[in-house]
N, C-alpha and C positions, 0 to 999 in steps of 0.2 A: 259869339262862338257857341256853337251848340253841344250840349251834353256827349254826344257823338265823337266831337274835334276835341274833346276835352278830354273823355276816355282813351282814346288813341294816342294822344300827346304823353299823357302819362303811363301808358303801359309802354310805349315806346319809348319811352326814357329810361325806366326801368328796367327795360330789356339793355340798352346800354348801360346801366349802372352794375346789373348782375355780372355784364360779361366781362367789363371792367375789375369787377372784385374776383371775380371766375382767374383771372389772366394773375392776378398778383398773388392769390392763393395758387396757385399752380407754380409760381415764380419761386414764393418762399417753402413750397415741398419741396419744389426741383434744388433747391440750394440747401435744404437740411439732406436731401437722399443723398447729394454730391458729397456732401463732409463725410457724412456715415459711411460712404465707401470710398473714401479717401479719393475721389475722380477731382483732383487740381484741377486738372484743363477745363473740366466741368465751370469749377467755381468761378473760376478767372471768365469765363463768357458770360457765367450770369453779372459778376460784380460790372464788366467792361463790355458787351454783345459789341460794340460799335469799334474797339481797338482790336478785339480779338479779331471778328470776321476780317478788319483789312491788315494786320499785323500777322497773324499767327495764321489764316486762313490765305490771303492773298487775294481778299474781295475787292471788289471795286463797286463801291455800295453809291445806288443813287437815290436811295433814301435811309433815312438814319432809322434803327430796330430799335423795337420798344426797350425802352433801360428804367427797369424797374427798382435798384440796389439802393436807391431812399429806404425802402423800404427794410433794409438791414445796415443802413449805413452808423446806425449809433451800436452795433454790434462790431465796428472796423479794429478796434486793437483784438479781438477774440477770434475776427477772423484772419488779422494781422500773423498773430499767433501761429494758428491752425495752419499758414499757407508757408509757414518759416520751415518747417520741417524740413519738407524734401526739398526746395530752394536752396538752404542752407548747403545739404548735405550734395546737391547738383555745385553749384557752386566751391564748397572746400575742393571737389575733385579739380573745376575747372581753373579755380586762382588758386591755387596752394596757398602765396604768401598774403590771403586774407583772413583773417577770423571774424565772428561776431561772437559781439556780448548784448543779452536783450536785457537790457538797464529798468525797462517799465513791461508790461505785456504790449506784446505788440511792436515794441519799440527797440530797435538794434544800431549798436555803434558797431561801425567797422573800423577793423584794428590790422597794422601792416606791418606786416614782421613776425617774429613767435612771441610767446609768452614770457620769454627774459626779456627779449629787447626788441620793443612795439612802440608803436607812435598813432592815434588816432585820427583815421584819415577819413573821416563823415559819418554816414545813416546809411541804413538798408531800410526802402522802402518796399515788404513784402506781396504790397497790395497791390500794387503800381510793379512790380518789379524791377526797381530801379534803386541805382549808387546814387546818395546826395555827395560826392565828393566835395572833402574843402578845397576849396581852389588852389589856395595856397599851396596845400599838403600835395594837389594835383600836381601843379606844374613843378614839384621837389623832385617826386617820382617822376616826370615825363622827363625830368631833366638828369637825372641819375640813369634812366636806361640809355640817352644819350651819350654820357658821360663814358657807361660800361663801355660804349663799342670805341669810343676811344683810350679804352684801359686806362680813363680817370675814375677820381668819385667826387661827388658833391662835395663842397669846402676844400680841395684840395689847393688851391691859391693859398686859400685864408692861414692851412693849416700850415704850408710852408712858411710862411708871412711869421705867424707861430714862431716855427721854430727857429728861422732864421734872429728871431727877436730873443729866445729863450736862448739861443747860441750866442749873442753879443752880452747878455745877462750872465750867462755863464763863465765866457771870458771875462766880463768886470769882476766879476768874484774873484777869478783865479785871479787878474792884478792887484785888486786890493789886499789879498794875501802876503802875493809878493812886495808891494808897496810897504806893508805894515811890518814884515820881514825885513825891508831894505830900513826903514827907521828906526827900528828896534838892534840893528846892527850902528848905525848912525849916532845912537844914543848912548854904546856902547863905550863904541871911540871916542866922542865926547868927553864922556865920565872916565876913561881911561886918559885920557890927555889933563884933562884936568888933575886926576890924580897926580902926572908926570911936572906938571908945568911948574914954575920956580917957587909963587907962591905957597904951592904945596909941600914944597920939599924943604923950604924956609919954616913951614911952621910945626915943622917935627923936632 
């Protein structure tokens, strides 16, 4: 190889290595400008280019866009954080009966009910925009709004079961009363008869 093939090689590599670092410093201004002027939409393309375009864009991509977000990705609960904001606040208007509590930075439990009486029903992931619902806690509520349009609610067997149990419990109590009323009258007569009976009136 001659000095020639060898200069060229290497200026030509470097011309790819600049344009390379060129493209990811442009990547990490474009995603500090985005925060600084609050443009979400912005963020969300640089973190995702490849969910955004065919999700949010309606592309139909036949090849995948450079996804550079390595490169901020040990910044993820900070910009977890930053992305909570107006998500949050889009979201209280659209599920009322959710809340979040961000337990770590970055990191939110979703909560179903108000603040007297709530039950934990998963994770909000800001990043991803996405419910991790518990499954369980899922199919409670899929089955409770089923339930409403039959003007039931969750437990209502159980709860009858309940009471029908607490009413047989009830009733035993009130017999045992009267039981303990019927012996104490029993024991009456008894001691009354006794008093009467021949022996007793022999030894007065």
């Amino acid at each position: 190889m001659d000095r020639k093939t060898e200069e060229d090689q290497f200026s030509q590599n470097d011309t790819v290595l600049s344009s390379a670092l060129s493209q990811k410093m442009t990547y990490l201004n474009d995603l500090n400008e985005s925060i600084i002027k609050g443009n979400d939409l912005k963020i969300y393309e640089l973190i995702d280019p490849n969910r955004y375009a065919t999700e949010a864009k309606g592309e139909e991509l036949t090849e995948a866009k450079p996804d550079h977000y390595s490169l901020a990705a040990d910044l993820n609960a900070q910009l977890s954080h930053h992305l909570s904001d107006k998500l949050i606040t889009y979201l209280g208007k659209t599920y009322p009966f959710f809340y979040y509590h961000e337990y770590e930075l970055g990191k939110f439990h979703i909560y179903f009910g108000n603040w007297w009486d709530h039950r934990m029903f998963g994770d909000l992931d800001p990043i991803n925009v996405r419910f991790n619902f518990s499954e369980e806690e899922y199919n409670v509520l899929a089955q409770s709004f089923q339930l409403e349009l039959e003007n039931k609610r969750v437990n209502d067997d159980e709860m009858r079961q309940l009471g029908e149990e607490n009413e047989k419990l009830t009733q035993l109590i009130g017999d045992q009363d009267k039981r303990d009323h019927q012996k104490e009258t029993i024991r009456k007569q008894l001691k009354e008869n006794e008093e009467k009976s021949p022996n007793a009136l022999g030894s007065r």
